[in-house]
C-alpha positions as CSV (number, residue, x, y, z in Angstrom):
1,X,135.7,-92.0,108.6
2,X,133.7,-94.9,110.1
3,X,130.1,-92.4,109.5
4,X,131.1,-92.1,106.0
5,X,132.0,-95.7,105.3
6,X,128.3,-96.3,107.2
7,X,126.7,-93.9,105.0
8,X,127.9,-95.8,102.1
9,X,127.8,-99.1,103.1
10,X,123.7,-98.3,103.8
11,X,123.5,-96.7,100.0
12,X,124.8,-99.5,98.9
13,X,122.2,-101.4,100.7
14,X,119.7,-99.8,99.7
15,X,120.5,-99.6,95.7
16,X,120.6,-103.5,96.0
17,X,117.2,-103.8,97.5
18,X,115.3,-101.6,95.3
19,X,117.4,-103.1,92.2
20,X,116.1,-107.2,93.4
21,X,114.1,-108.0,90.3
22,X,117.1,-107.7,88.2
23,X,118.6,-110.8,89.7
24,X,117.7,-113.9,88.0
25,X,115.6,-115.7,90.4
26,X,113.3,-113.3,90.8
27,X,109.5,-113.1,89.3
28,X,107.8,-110.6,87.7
29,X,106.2,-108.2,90.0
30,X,101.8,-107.8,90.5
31,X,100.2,-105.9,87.5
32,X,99.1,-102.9,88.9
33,X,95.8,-102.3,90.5
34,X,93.5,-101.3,88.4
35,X,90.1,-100.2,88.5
36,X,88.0,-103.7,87.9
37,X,86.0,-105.7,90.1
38,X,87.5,-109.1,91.7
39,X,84.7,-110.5,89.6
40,X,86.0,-109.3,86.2
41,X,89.8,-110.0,87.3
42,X,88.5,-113.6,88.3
43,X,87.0,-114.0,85.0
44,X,89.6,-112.7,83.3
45,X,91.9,-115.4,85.0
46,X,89.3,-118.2,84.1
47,X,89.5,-117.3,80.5
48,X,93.0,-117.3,80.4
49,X,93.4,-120.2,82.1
50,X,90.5,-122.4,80.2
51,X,91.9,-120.9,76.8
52,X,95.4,-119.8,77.0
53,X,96.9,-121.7,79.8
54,X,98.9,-125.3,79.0
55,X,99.6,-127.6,82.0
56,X,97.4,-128.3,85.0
57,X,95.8,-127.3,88.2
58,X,95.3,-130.7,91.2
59,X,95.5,-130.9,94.9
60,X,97.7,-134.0,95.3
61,X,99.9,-135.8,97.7
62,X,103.5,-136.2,96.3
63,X,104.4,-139.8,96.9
64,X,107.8,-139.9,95.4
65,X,110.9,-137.7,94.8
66,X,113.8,-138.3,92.5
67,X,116.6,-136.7,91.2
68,X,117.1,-137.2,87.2
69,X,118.9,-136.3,84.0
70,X,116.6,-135.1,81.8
71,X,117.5,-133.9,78.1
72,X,114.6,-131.9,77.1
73,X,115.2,-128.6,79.5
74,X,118.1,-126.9,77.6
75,X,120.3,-127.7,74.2
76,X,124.0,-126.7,73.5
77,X,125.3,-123.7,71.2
78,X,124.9,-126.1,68.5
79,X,121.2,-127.1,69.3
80,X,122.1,-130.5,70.8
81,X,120.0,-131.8,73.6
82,X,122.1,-131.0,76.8
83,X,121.7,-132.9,80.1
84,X,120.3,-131.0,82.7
85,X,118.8,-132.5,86.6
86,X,115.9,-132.1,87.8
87,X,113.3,-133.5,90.4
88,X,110.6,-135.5,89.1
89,X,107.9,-135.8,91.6
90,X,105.0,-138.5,91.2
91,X,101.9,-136.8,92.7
92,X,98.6,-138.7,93.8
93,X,95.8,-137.0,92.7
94,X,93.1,-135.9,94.8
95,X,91.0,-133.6,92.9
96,X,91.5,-131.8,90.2
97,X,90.1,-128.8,87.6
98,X,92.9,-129.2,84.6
99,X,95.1,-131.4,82.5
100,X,94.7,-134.2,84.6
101,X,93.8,-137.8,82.8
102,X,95.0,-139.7,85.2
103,X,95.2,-140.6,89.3
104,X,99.3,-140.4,89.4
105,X,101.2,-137.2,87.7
106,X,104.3,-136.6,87.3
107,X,105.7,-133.6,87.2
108,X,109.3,-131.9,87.2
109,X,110.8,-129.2,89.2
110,X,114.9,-127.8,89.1
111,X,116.9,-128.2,92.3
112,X,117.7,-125.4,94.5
113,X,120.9,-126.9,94.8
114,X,124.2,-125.9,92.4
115,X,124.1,-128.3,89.5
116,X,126.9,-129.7,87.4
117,X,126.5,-131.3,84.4
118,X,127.9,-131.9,81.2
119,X,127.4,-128.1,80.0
120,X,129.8,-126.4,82.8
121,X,128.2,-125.4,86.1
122,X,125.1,-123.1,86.9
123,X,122.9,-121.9,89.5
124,X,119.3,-122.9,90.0
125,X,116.3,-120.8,91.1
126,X,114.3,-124.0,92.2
127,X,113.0,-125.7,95.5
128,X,112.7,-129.0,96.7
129,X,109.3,-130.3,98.0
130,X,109.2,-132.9,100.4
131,X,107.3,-136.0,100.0
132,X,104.2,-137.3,101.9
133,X,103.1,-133.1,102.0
134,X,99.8,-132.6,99.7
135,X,99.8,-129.6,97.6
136,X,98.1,-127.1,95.1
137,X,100.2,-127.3,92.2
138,X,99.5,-125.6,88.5
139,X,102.4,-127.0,86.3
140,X,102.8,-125.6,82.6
141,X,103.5,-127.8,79.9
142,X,106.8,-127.3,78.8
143,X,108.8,-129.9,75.8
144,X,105.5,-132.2,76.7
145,X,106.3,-132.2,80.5
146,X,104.8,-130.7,83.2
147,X,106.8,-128.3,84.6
148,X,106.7,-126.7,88.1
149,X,108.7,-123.4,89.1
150,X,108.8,-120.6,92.0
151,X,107.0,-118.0,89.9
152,X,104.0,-120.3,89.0
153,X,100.0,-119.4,90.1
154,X,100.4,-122.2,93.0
155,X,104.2,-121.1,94.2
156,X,105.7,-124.4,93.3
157,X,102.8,-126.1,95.1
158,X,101.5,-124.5,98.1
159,X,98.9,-125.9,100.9
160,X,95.8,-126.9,99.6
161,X,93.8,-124.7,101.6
162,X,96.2,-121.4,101.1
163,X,95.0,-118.3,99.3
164,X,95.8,-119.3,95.8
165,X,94.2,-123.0,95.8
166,X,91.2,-121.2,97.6
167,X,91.0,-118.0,95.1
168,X,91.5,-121.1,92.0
169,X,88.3,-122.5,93.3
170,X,86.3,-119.4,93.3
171,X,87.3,-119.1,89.8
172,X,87.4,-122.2,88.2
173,X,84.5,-123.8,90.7
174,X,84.8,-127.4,92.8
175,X,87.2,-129.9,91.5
176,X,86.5,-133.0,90.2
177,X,87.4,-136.5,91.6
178,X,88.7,-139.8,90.7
């Protein structure tokens, strides 16, 4: 009985495992390989992101982290603004290739944590970044806020030197400055 109740127990397993992207904080999975050069898939990538794309792309030192009600994320079954929280980081600027007009950003990120608010309770596929860490971060603009999440370019901001800030700058070229 206890072999069978293994056997099962390990199907079950499995069937969970290879069914993952259907949870909800889960991203999309790679495009499959396909027969181009890395030089046509990093044009292809610069297009997109100098005419497609909406947000930014910076290296930049968050300097500040709060938590916030924000009513611009979500609205209510009869298309009222809800509240919803969120982090809002401000982000010193280093360098920079898009979107960026300025030395401080700010951008937004959801919690990791369970949030309550005045719509009922829900379940958050965010992070939390720690200030004083300098990052690689490629918001999108979302409700005229930049917007950070797990499945973005950068991976909700990831070390400046790390394969996707690296492979940005092969695409996109050096940075400028303030």
């Amino acid at each position: 009985m206890t072999r069978k109740l293994t056997i099962f127990a390990s199907g079950i397993v499995v069937l969970l495992f290879f069914s993952a992207k259907a949870f909800g904080c889960s991203c999309p999975p790679p495009p499959p390989e396909s027969s181009k050069s890395i030089e046509e898939k990093r044009s292809e990538k610069r297009s997109y992101f100098l005419t497609e794309f909406s947000g930014a792309a910076f290296v930049g030192k968050i300097i500040k982290r709060e938590r916030v009600n924000v009513n611009w994320v979500s609205k209510t079954l009869d298309g009222e603004p809800s509240i919803s929280q969120m982090y809002r980081y401000t982000i010193r600027v280093k360098e920079y290739w898009l979107g960026v007009n300025s030395r401080t950003v700010i951008v937004y990120g959801e919690p990791t944590e369970q949030i309550f608010g005045e719509s009922g309770s829900g379940s958050s596929c965010g992070f939390k970044l720690k200030t004083g860490r300098t990052l690689f971060f490629t918001p999108s603009l979302y409700q005229n806020n930049l917007t950070i999440g797990m499945c973005d370019y950068a991976g909700a901001g990831s070390a400046p030197d790390a394969h996707q800030a690296n492979e940005f700058r092969k695409m996109m070229g050096e940075p400028k400055r303030f």
